[in-house]
C-alpha positions as CSV (number, residue, x, y, z in Angstrom):
1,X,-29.3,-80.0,67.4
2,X,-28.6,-80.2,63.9
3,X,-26.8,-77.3,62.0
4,X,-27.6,-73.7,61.1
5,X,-30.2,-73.6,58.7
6,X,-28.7,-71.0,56.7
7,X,-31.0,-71.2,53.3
8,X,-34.4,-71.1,55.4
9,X,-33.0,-68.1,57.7
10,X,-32.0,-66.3,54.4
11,X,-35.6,-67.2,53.3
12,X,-37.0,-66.0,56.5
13,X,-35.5,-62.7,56.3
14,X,-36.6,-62.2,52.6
15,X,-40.1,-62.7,53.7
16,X,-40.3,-60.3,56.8
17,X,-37.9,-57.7,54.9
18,X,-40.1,-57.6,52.1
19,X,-43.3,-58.3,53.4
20,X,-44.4,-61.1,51.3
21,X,-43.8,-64.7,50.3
22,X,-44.3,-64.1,46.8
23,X,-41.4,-61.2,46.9
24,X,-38.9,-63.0,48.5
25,X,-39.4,-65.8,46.2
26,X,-38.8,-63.2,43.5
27,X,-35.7,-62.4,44.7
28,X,-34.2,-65.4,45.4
29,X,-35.0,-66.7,42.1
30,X,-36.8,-70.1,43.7
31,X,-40.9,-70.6,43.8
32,X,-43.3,-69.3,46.4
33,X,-43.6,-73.2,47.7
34,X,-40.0,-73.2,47.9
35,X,-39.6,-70.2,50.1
36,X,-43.0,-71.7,52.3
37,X,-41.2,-75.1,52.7
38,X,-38.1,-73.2,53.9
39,X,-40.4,-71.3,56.4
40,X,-41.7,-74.7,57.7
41,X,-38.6,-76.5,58.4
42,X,-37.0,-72.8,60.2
43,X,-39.7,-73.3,62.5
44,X,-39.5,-77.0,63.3
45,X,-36.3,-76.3,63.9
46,X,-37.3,-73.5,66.6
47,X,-39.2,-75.5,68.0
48,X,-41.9,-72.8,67.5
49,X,-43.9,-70.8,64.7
50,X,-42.7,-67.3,63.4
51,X,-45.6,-66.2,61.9
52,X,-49.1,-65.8,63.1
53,X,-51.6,-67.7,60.1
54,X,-55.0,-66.7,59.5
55,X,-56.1,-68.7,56.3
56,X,-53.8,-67.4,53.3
57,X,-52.8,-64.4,55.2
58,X,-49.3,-64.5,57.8
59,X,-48.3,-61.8,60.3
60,X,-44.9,-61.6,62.1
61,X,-45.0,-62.7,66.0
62,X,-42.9,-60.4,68.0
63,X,-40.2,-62.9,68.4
64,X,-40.3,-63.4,64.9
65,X,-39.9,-60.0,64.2
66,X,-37.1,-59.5,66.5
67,X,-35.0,-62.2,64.8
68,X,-35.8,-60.9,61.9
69,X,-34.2,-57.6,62.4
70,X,-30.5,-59.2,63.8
71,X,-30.8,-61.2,60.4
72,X,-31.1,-58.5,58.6
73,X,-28.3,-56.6,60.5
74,X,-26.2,-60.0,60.4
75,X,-26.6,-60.4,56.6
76,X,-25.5,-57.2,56.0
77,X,-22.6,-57.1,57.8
78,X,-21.0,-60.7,56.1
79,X,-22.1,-58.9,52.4
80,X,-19.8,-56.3,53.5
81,X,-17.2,-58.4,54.7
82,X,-17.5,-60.0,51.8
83,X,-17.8,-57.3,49.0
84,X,-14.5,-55.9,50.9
85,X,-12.2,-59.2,51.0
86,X,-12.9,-59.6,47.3
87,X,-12.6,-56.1,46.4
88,X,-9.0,-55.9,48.7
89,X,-6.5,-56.6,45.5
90,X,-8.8,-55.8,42.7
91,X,-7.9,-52.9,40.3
92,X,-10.7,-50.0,40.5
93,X,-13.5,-50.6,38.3
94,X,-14.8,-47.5,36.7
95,X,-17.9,-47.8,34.7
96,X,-18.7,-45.0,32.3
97,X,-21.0,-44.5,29.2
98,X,-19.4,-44.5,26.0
99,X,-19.7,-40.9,25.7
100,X,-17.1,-40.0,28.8
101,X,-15.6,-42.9,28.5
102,X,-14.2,-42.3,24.7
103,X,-14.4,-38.3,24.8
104,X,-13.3,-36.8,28.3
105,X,-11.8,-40.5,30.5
106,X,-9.5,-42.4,28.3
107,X,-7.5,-39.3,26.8
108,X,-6.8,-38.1,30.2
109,X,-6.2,-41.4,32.1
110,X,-2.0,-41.3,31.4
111,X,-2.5,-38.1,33.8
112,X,-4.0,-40.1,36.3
113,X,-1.7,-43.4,35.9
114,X,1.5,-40.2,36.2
115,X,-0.6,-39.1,39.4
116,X,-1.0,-42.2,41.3
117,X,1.3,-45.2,39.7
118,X,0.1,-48.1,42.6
119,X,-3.9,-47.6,41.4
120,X,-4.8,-49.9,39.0
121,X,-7.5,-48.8,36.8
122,X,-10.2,-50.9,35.4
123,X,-12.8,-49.1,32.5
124,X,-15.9,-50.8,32.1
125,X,-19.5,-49.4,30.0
126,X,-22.5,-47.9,32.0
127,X,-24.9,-48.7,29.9
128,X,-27.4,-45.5,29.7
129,X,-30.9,-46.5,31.2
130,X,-29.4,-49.5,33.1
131,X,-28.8,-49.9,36.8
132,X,-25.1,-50.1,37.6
133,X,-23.8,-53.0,40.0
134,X,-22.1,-51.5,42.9
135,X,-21.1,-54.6,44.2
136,X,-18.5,-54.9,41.5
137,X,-18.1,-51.1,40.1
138,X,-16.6,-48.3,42.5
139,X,-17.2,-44.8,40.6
140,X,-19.3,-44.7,37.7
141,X,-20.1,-41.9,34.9
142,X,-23.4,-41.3,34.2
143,X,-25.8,-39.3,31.7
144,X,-29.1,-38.4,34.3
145,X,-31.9,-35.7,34.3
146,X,-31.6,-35.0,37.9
147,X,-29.2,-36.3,40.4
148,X,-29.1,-39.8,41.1
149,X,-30.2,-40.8,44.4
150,X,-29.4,-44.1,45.3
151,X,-28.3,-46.1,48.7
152,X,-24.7,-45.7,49.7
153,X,-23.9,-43.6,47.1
154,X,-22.1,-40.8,46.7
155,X,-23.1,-38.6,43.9
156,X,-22.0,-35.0,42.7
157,X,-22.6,-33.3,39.5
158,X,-20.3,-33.4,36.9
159,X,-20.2,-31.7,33.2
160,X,-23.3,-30.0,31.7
161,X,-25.9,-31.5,28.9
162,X,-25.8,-28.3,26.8
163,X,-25.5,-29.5,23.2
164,X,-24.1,-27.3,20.1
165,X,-24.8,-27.9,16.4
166,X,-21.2,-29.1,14.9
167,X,-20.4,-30.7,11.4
168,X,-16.8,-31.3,10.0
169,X,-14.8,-28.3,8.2
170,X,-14.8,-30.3,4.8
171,X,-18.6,-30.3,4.7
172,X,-18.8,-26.5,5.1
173,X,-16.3,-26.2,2.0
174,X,-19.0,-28.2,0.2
175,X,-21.3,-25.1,1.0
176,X,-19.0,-22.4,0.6
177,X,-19.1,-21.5,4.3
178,X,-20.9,-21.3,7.2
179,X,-24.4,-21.7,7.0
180,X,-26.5,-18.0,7.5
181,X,-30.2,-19.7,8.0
182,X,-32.1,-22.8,9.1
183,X,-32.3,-23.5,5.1
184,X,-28.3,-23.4,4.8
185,X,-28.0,-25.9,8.3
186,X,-30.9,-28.4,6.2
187,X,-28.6,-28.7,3.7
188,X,-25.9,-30.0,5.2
189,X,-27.7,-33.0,6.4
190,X,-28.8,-33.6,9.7
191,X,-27.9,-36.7,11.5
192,X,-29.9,-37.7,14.9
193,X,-28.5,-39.1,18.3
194,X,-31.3,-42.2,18.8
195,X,-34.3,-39.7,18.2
196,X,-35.0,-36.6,15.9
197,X,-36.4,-34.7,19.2
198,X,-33.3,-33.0,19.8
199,X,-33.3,-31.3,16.0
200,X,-37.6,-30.7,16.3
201,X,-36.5,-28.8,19.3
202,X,-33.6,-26.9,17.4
203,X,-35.9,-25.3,15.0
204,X,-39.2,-24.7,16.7
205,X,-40.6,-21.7,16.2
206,X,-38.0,-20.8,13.4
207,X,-39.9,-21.5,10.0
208,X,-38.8,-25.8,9.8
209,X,-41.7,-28.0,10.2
210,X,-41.3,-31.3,12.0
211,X,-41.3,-33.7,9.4
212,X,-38.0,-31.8,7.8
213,X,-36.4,-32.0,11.3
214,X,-36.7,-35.8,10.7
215,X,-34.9,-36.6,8.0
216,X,-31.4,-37.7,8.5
217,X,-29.7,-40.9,9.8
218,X,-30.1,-41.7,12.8
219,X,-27.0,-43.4,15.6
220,X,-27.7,-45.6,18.6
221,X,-25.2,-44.2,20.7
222,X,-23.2,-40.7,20.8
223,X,-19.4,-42.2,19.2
224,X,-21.3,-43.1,16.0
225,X,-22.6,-40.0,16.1
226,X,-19.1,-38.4,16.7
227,X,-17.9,-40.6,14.3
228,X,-20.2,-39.8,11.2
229,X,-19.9,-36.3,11.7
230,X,-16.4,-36.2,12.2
231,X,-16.2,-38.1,8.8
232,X,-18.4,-34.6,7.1
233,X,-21.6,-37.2,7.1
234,X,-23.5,-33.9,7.9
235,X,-24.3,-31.9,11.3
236,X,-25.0,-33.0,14.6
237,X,-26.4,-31.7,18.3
238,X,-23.6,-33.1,20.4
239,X,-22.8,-32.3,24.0
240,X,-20.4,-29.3,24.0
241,X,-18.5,-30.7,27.2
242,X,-17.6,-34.1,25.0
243,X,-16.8,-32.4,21.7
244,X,-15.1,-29.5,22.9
245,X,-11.6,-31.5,22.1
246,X,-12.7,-31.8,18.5
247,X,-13.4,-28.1,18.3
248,X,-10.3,-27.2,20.0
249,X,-8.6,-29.1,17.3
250,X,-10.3,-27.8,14.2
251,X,-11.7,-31.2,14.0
252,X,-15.4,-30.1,14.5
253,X,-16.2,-26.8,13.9
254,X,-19.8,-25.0,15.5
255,X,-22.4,-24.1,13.1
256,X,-24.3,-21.6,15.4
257,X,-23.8,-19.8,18.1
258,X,-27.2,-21.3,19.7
259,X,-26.0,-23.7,22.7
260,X,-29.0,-25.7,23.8
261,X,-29.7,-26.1,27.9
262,X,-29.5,-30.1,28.2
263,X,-32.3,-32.2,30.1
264,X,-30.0,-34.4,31.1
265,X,-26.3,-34.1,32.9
266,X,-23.3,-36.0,33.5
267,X,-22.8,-37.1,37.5
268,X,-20.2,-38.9,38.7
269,X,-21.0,-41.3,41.3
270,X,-18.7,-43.8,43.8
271,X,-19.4,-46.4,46.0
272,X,-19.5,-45.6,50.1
273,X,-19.6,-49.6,50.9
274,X,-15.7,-50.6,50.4
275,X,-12.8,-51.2,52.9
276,X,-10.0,-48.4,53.8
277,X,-8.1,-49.4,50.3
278,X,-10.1,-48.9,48.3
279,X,-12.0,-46.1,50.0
280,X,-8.8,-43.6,50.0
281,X,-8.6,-44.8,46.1
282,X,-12.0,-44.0,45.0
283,X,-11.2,-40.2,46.8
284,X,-7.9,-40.3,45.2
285,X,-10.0,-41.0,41.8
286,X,-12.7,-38.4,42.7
287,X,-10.2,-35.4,43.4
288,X,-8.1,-36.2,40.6
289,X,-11.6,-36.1,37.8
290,X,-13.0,-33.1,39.6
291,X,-9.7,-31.4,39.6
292,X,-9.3,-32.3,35.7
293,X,-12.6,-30.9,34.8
294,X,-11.3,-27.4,36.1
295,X,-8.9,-27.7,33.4
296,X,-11.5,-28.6,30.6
């Protein structure tokens, strides 16, 4: 008998996991005829058909389906063994948005590297809106409107979305002091994080109109935000947990007492799928951010 046909049993399982020829070609990045072909020379080398043919439509014969599911099982079980041999000396990969990453991780991570010396700790971005790789990441920090719910992985809440108006200490000397009405807070220029919806939220109901709340420059991302405002560009909504070291400092100081409840929330989340290693170092990682957050 000639060997294990390893592509066409990968194929095979594709098909019966996901129900369809056309989705398994999908994900294995080949064409439909390619996975069919596959199909074909798995069952010559059977010695008997897996699938039951009725013109263009195929259904699973019980044996089929039965050597489908200890693929599936057996597939599983050697991406595990995989994702933990390579995963065995590797540093920790933590991806975060730029947000945590800049504001609330990187000034705290000499505490951690005090707290546990033989951890080695690797930062990478979480892109906001884009999936994270688990495969190669091991906690991740993330900016979500509900908790994340997503297969073998552990999520908990983090740090709050609640955002505060904030401008820099030399723009309010421009004014004379802090600003008394919507008017005064107009005046110091508003900048926008990606959208004006968070500033047409600010002042509905309060005398602005909508086109007013959109004037202002506008930042992709929350550190050029930080950074215009910090540099007394004008005011900004920012997240109270990420600027709360800036108005600590005297850095930032709050324009209004109005905090606004966030849509959105940070979560931390961690992998479940790793060996012992790196399991007790991703707990090690957890209790040690949870723990720090106290201290925020």
């Amino acid at each position: 008998m000639s060997a294990l046909p390893l592509t066409a049993l990968r194929a095979f399982e594709a098909v019966a996991r996901l129900g369809s020829f056309r989705a398994a070609a999908d994900m294995l990045c080949v064409t439909q005829s390619a996975v069919s072909h596959q199909i074909r020379n798995l069952e010559e080398w059977l010695g008997k058909p897996l699938f039951e043919r009725e013109g263009n439509r195929t259904r699973l014969l019980p044996h089929g389906s039965e050597l489908a599911k200890s693929l599936s099982a057996s597939f599983n079980e050697i991406d595990a063994a995989c994702i933990r041999t390579r995963t065995s000396s590797q540093a920790l990969v933590i991806a975060a948005i730029p947000s945590i990453a800049m504001c609330w991780l990187i000034p705290r991570l000499r505490r951690f590297n005090r707290a546990y010396p033989g951890i080695e700790i690797r930062i990478v971005y979480a892109m906001h809106g884009r999936d994270i790789n688990f495969h190669d990441v091991h906690l991740a920090f993330v900016f979500s409107r509900e908790l994340p719910e997503i297969p073998n992985i552990e999520s908990q809440f983090f740090l709050g979305g609640q955002s505060v108006a904030v401008c820099s200490p030399a723009l309010l000397r421009n004014i004379g002091g802090s600003p008394e009405t919507e008017e005064d807070i107009l005046r110091l220029g508003l900048l926008h994080d990606g959208t004006p919806i968070g500033w047409k939220t600010w002042f509905s109901g309060r005398g602005i109109n909508d086109q007013a709340a959109e004037i202002g420059a506008t930042f992709e991302d929350f550190n050029l935000l930080r950074a215009a405002v910090l540099s007394g560009q004008g005011v900004a909504l920012c997240p109270l947990s990420m600027v709360k070291p800036d108005l600590d400092s005297g850095s930032l100081v709050q324009v209004s007492e109005r905090i606004t409840s966030g849509v959105s929330n940070y979560y931390l989340l961690s992998t479940k799928s790793t060996g012992p290693q790196v399991t007790s170092q991703v707990q090690a990682f957890r209790d040690w951010a949870m723990a720090e957050r106290e201290k925020s």
